[in-house]
C-alpha positions in Angstrom: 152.3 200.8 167.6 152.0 204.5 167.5 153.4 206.1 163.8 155.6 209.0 163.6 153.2 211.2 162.8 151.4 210.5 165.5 154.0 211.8 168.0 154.5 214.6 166.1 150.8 215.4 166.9 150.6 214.0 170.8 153.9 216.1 170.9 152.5 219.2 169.5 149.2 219.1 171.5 151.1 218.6 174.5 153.2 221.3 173.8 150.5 223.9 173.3 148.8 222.4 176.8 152.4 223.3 178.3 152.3 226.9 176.9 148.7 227.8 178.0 149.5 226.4 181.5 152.8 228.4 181.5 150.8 231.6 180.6 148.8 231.3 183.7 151.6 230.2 185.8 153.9 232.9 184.9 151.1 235.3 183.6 153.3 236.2 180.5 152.7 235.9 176.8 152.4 233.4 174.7 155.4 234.1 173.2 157.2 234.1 176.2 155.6 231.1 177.4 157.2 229.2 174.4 160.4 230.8 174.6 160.3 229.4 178.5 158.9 225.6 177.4 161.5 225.5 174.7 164.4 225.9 177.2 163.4 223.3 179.9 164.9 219.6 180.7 161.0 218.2 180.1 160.4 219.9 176.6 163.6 218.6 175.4 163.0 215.0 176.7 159.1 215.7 175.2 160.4 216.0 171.9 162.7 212.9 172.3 160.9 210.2 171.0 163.2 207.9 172.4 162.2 209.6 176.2 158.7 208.3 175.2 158.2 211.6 177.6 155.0 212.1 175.2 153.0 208.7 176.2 152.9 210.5 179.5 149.5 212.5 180.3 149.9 215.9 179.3 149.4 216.5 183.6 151.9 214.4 184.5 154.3 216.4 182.6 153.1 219.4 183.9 153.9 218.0 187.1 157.6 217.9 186.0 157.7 221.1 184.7 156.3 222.7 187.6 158.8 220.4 189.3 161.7 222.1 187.0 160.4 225.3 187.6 160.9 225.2 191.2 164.5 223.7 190.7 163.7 220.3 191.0 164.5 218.7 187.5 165.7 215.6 188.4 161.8 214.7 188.6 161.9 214.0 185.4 163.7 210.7 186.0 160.8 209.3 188.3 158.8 209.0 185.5 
């Protein structure tokens, strides 16, 4: 069984993965990049514990941001 605290940290590192990836992709800052994370359908299901978004590989949900990037959110229910 996986603690709170150790979503909090899967969570967090996969959020900092998001935002370095979003950097490159939108070749913006890192401040931007978060602003950008924070507002999407996959960080809010990320920091859902209940989504259990954060057992996913920290690619896969790339894939679904990407995915919500290009308008396609509803990717995020395949997982």
């Amino acid at each position: 069984m996986i603690t709170s605290s150790e979503q909090n940290r899967i969570i967090r590192e996969t959020s900092a993965y998001l935002v370095e990836k979003i950097m490159e992709i939108k070749k913006c800052s890192r401040d931007e990049a978060v602003e950008l994370l924070m507002e999407t359908t996959v960080y809010a299901a990320l920091t859902d514990p209940s989504t259990e978004l954060f057992l996913e590989s920290r690619e896969s949900v790339l894939d679904s941001l990407k995915e919500e990037f290009e308008g396609r959110p509803e990717a995020l229910l395949l997982l």
